[in-house]
PDB file of N, CA, C and O in Angstrom:
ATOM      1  N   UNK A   1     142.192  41.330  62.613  1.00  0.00           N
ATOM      2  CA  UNK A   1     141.529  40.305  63.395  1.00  0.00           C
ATOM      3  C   UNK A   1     141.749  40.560  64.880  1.00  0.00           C
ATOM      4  O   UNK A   1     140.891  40.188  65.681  1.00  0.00           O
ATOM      5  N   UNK A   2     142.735  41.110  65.243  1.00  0.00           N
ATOM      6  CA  UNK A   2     143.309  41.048  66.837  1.00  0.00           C
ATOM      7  C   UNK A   2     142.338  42.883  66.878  1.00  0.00           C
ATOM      8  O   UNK A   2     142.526  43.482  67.937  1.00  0.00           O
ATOM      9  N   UNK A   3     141.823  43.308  66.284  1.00  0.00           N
ATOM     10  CA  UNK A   3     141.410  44.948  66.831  1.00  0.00           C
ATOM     11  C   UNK A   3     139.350  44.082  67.276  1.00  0.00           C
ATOM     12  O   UNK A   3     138.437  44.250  68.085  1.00  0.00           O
ATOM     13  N   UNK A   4     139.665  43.273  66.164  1.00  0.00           N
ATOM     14  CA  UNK A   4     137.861  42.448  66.881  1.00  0.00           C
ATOM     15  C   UNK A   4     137.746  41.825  68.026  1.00  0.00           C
ATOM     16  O   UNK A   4     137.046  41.944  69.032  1.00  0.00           O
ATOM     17  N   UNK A   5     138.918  40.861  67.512  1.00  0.00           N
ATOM     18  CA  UNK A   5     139.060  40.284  69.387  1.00  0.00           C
ATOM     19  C   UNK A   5     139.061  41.176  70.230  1.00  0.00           C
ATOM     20  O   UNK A   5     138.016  41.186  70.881  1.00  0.00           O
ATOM     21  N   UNK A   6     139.907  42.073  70.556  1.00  0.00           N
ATOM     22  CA  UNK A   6     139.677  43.206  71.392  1.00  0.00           C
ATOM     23  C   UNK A   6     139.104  43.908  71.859  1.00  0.00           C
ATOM     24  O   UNK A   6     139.163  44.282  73.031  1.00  0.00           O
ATOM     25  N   UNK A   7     137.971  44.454  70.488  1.00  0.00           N
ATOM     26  CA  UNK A   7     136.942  44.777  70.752  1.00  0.00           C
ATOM     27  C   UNK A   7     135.711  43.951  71.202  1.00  0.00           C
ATOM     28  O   UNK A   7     134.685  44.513  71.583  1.00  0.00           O
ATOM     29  N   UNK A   8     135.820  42.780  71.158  1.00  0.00           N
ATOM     30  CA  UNK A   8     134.558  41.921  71.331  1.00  0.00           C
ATOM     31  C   UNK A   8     134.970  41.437  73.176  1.00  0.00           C
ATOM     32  O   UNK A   8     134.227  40.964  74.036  1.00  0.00           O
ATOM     33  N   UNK A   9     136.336  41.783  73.233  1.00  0.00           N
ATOM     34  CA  UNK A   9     136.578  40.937  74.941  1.00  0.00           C
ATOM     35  C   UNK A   9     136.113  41.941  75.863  1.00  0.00           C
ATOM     36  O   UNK A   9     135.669  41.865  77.009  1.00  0.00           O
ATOM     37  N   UNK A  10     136.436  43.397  74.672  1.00  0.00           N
ATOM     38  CA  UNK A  10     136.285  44.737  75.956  1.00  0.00           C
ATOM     39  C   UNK A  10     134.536  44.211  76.388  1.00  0.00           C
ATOM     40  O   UNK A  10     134.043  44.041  77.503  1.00  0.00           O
ATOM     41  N   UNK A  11     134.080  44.100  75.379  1.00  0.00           N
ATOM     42  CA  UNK A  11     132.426  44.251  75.772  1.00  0.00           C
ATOM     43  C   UNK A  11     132.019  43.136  76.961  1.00  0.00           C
ATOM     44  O   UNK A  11     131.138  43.072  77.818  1.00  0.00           O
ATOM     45  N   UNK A  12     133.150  42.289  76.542  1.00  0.00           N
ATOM     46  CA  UNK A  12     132.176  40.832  76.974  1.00  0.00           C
ATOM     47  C   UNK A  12     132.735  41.260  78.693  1.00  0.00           C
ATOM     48  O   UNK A  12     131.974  41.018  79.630  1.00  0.00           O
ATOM     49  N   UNK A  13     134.085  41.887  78.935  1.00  0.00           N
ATOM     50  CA  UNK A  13     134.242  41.966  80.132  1.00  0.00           C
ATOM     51  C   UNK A  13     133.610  43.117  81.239  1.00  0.00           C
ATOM     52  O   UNK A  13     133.650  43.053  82.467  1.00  0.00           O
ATOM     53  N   UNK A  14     133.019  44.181  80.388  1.00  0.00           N
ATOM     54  CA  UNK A  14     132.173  45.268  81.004  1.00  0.00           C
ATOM     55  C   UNK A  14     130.855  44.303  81.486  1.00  0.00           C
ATOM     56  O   UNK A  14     130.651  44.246  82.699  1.00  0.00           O
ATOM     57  N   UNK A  15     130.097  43.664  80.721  1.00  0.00           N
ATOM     58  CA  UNK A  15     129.052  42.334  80.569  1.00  0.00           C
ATOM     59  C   UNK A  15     129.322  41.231  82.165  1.00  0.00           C
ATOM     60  O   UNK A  15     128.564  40.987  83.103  1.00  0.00           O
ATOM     61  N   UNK A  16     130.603  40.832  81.895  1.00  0.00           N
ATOM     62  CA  UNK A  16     131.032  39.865  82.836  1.00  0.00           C
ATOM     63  C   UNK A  16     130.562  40.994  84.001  1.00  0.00           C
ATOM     64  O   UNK A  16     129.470  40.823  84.542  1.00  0.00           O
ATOM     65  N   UNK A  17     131.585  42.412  84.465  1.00  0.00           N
ATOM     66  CA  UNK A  17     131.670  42.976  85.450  1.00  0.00           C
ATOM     67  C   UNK A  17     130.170  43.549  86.554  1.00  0.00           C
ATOM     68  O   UNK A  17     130.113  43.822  87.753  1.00  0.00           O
ATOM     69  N   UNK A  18     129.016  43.540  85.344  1.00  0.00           N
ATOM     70  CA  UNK A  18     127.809  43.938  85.690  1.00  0.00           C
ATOM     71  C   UNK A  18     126.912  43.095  85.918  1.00  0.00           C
ATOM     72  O   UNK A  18     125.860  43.460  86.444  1.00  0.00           O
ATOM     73  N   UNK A  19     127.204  41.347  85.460  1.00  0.00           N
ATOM     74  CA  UNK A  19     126.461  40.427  85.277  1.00  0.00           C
ATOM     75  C   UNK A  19     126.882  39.949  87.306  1.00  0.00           C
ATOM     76  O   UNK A  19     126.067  39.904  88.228  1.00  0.00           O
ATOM     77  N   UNK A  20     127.905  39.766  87.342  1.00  0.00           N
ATOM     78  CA  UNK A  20     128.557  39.043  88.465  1.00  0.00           C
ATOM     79  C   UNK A  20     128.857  40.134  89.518  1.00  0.00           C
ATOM     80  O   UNK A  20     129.659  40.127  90.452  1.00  0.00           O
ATOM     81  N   UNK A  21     128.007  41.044  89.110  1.00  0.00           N
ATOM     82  CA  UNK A  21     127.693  42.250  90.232  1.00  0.00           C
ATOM     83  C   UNK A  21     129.600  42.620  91.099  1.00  0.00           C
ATOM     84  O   UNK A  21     129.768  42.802  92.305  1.00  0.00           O
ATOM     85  N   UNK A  22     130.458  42.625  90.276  1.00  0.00           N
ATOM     86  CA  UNK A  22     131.504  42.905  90.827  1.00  0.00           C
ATOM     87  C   UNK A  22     131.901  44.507  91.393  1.00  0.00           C
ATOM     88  O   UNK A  22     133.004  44.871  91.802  1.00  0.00           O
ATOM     89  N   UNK A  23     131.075  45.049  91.319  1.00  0.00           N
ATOM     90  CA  UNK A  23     131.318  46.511  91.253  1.00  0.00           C
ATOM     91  C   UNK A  23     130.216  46.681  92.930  1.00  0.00           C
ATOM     92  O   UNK A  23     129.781  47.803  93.189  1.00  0.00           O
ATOM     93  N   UNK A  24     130.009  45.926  93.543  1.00  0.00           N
ATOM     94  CA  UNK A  24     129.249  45.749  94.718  1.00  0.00           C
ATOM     95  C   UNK A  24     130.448  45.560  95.782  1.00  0.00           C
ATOM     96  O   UNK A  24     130.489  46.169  96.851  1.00  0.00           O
ATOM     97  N   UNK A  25     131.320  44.728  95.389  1.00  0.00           N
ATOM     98  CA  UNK A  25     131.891  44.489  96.294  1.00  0.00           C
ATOM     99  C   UNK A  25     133.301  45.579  96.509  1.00  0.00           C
ATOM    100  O   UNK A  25     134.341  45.279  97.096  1.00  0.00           O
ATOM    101  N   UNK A  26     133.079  46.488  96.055  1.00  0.00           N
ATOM    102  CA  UNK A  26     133.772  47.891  96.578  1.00  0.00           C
ATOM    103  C   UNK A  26     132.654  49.309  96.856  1.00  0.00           C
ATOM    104  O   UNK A  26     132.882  50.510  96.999  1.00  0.00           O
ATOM    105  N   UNK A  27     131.404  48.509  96.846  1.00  0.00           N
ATOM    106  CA  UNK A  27     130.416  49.787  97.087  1.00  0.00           C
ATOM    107  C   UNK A  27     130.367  50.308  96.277  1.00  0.00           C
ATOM    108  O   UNK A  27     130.392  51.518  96.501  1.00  0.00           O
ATOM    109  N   UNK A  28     130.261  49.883  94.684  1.00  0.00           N
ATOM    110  CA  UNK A  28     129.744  50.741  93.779  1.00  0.00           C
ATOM    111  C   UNK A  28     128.885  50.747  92.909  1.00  0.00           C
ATOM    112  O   UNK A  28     129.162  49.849  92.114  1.00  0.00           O
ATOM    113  N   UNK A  29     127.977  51.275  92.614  1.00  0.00           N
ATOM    114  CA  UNK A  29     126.339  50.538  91.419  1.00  0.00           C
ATOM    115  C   UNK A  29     127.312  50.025  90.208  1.00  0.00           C
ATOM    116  O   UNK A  29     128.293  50.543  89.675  1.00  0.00           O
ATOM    117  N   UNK A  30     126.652  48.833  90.008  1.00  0.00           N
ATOM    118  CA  UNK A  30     126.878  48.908  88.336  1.00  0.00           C
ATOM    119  C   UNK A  30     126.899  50.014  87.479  1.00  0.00           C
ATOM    120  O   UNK A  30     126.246  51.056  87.536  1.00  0.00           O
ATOM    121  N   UNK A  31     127.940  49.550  86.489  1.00  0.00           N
ATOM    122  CA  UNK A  31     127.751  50.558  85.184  1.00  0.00           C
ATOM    123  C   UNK A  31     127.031  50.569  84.197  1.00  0.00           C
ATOM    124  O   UNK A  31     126.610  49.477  83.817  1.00  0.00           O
ATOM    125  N   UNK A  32     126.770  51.397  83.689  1.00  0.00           N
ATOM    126  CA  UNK A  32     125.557  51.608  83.290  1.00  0.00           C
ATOM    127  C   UNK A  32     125.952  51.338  81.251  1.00  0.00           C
ATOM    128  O   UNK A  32     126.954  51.605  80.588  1.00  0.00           O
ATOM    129  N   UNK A  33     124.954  50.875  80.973  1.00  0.00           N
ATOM    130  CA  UNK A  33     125.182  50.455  79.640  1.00  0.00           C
ATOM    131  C   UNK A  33     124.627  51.730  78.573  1.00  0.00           C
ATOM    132  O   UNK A  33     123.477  51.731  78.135  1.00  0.00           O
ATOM    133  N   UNK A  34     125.710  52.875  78.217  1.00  0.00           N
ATOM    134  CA  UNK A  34     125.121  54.158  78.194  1.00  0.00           C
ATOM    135  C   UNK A  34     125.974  53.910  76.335  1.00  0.00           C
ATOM    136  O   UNK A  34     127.137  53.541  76.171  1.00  0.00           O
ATOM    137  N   UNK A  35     124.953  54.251  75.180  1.00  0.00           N
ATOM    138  CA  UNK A  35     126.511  54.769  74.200  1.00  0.00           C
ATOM    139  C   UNK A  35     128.081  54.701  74.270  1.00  0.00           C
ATOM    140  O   UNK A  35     128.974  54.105  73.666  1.00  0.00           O
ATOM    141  N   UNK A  36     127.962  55.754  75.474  1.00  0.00           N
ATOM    142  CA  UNK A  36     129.382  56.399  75.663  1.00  0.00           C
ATOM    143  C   UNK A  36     130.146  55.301  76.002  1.00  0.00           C
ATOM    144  O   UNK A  36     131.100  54.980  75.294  1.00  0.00           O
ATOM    145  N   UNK A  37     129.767  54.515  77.269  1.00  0.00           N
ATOM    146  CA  UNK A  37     130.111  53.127  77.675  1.00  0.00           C
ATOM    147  C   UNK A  37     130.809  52.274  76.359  1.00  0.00           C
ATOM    148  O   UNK A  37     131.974  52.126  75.989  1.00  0.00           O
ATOM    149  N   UNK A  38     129.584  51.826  75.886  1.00  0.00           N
ATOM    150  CA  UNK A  38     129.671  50.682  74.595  1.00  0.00           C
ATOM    151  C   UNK A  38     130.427  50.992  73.564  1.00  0.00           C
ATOM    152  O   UNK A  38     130.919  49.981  73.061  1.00  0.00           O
ATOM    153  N   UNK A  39     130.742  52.044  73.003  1.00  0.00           N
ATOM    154  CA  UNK A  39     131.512  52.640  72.415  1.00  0.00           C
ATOM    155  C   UNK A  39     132.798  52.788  72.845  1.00  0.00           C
ATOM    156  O   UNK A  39     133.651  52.244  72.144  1.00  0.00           O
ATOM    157  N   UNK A  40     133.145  53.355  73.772  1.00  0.00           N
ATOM    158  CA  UNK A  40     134.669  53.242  74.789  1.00  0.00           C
ATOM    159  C   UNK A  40     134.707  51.806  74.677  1.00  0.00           C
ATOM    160  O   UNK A  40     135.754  51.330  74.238  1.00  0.00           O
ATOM    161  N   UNK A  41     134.037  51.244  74.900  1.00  0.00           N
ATOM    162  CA  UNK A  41     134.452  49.659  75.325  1.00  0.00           C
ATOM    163  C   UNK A  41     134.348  48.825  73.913  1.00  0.00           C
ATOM    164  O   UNK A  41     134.251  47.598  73.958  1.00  0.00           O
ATOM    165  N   UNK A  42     134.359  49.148  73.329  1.00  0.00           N
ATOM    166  CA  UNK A  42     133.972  48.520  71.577  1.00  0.00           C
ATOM    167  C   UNK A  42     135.276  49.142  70.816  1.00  0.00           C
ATOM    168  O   UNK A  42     135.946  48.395  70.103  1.00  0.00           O
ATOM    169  N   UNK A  43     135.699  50.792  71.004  1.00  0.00           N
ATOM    170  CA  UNK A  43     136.817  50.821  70.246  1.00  0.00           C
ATOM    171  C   UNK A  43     137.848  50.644  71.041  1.00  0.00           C
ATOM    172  O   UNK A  43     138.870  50.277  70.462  1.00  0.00           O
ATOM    173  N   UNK A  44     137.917  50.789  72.216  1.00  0.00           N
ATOM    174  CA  UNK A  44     139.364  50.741  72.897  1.00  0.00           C
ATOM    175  C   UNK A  44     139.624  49.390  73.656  1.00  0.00           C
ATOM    176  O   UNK A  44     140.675  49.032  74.187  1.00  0.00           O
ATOM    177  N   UNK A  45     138.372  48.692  73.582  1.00  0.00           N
ATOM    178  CA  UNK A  45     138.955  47.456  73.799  1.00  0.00           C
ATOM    179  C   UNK A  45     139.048  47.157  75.110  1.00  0.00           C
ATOM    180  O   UNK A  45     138.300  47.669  75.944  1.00  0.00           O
ATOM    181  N   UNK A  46     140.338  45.965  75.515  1.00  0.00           N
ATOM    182  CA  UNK A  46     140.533  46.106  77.023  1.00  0.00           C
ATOM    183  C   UNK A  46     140.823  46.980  77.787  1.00  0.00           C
ATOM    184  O   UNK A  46     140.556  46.965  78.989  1.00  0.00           O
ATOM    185  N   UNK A  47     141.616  48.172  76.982  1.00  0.00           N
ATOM    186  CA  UNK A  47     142.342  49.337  77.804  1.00  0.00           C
ATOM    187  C   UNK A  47     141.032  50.433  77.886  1.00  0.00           C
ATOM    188  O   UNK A  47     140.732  51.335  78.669  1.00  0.00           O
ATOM    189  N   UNK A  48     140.495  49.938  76.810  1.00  0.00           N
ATOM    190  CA  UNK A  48     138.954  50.817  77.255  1.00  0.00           C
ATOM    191  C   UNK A  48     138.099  50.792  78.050  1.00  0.00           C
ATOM    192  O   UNK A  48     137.542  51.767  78.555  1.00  0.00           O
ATOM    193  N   UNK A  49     137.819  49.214  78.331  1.00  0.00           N
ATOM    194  CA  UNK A  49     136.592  48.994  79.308  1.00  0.00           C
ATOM    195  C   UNK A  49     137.332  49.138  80.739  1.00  0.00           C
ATOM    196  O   UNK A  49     136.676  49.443  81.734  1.00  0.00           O
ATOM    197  N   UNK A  50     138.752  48.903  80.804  1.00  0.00           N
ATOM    198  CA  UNK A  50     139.857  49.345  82.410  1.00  0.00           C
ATOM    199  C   UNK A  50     139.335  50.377  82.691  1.00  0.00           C
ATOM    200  O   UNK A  50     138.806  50.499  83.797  1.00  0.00           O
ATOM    201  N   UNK A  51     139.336  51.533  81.664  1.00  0.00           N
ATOM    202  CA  UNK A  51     139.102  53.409  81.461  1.00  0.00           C
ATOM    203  C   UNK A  51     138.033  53.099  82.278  1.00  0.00           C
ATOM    204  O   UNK A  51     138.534  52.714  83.334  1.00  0.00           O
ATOM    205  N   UNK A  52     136.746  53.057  82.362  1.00  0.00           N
ATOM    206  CA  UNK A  52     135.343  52.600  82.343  1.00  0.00           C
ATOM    207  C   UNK A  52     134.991  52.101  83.991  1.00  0.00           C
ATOM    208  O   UNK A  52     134.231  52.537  84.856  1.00  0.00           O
ATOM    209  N   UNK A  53     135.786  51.167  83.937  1.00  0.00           N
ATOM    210  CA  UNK A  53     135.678  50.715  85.525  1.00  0.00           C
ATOM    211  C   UNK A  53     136.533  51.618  86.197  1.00  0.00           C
ATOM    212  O   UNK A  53     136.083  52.321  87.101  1.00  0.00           O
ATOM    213  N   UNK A  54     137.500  51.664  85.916  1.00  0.00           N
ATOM    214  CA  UNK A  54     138.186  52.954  86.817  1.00  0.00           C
ATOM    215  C   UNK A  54     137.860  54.357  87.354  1.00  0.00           C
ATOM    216  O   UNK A  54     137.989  54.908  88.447  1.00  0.00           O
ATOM    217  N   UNK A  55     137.221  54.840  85.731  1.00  0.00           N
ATOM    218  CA  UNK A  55     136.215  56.256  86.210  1.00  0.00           C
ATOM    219  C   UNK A  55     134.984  55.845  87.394  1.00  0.00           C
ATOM    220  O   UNK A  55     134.706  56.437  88.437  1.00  0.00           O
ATOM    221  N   UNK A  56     134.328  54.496  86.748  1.00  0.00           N
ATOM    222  CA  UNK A  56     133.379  54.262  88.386  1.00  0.00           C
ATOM    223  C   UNK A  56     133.876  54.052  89.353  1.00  0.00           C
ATOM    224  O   UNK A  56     133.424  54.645  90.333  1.00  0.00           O
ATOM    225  N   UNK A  57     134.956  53.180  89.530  1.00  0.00           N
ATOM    226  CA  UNK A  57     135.388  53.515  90.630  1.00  0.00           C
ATOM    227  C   UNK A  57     135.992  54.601  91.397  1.00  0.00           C
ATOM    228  O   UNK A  57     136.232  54.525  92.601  1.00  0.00           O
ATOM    229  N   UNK A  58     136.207  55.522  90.723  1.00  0.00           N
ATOM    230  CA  UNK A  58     136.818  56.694  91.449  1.00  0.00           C
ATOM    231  C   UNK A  58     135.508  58.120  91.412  1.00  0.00           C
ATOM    232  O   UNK A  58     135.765  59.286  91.711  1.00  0.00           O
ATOM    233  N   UNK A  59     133.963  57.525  90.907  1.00  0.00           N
ATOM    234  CA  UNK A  59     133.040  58.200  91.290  1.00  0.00           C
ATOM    235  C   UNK A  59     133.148  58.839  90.304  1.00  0.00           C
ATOM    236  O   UNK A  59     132.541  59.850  90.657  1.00  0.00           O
ATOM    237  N   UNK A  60     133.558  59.080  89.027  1.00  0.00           N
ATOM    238  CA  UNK A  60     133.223  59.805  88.115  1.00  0.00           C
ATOM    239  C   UNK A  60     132.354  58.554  86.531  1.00  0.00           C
ATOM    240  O   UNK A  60     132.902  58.055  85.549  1.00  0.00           O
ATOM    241  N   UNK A  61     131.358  58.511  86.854  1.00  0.00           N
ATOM    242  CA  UNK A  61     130.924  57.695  85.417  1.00  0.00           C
ATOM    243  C   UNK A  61     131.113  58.388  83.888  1.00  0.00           C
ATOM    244  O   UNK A  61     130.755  59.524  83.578  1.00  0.00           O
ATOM    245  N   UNK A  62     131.520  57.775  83.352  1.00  0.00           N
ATOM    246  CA  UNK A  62     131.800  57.996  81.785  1.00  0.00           C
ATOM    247  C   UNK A  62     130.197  57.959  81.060  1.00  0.00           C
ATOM    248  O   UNK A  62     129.566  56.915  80.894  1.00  0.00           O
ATOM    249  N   UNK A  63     129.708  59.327  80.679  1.00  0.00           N
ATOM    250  CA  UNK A  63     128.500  59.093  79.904  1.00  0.00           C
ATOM    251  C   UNK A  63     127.313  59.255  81.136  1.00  0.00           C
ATOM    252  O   UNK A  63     126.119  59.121  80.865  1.00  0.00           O
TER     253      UNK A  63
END
């Protein structure tokens, strides 16, 4: 039960991060809702979708 939750918060917070345009306010496009994305962020959860924003922020996109 706790690997769904996990997986369902990673998504909802990649969702939150692109909805509320947070990735603007360090100068960076949204991320892009690619497989590779949804998948990272579906199995790994919170520590996945961190992975995710971090690669955009440091200019390398995942996928």
């Amino acid at each position: 039960v706790k690997i769904v939750i996990n997986s369902i918060l990673g998504l909802v917070i990649l969702f939150c991060v692109n909805y509320f345009n947070l990735m603007e306010y360090v100068g960076r496009p949204d991320i892009e809702y690619t497989p590779v994305n949804l998948i990272l962020c579906a199995l790994g959860g919170i520590p996945g979708t961190l992975i995710v924003i971090i690669m955009q922020l440091l200019g390398n996109p995942v996928g």
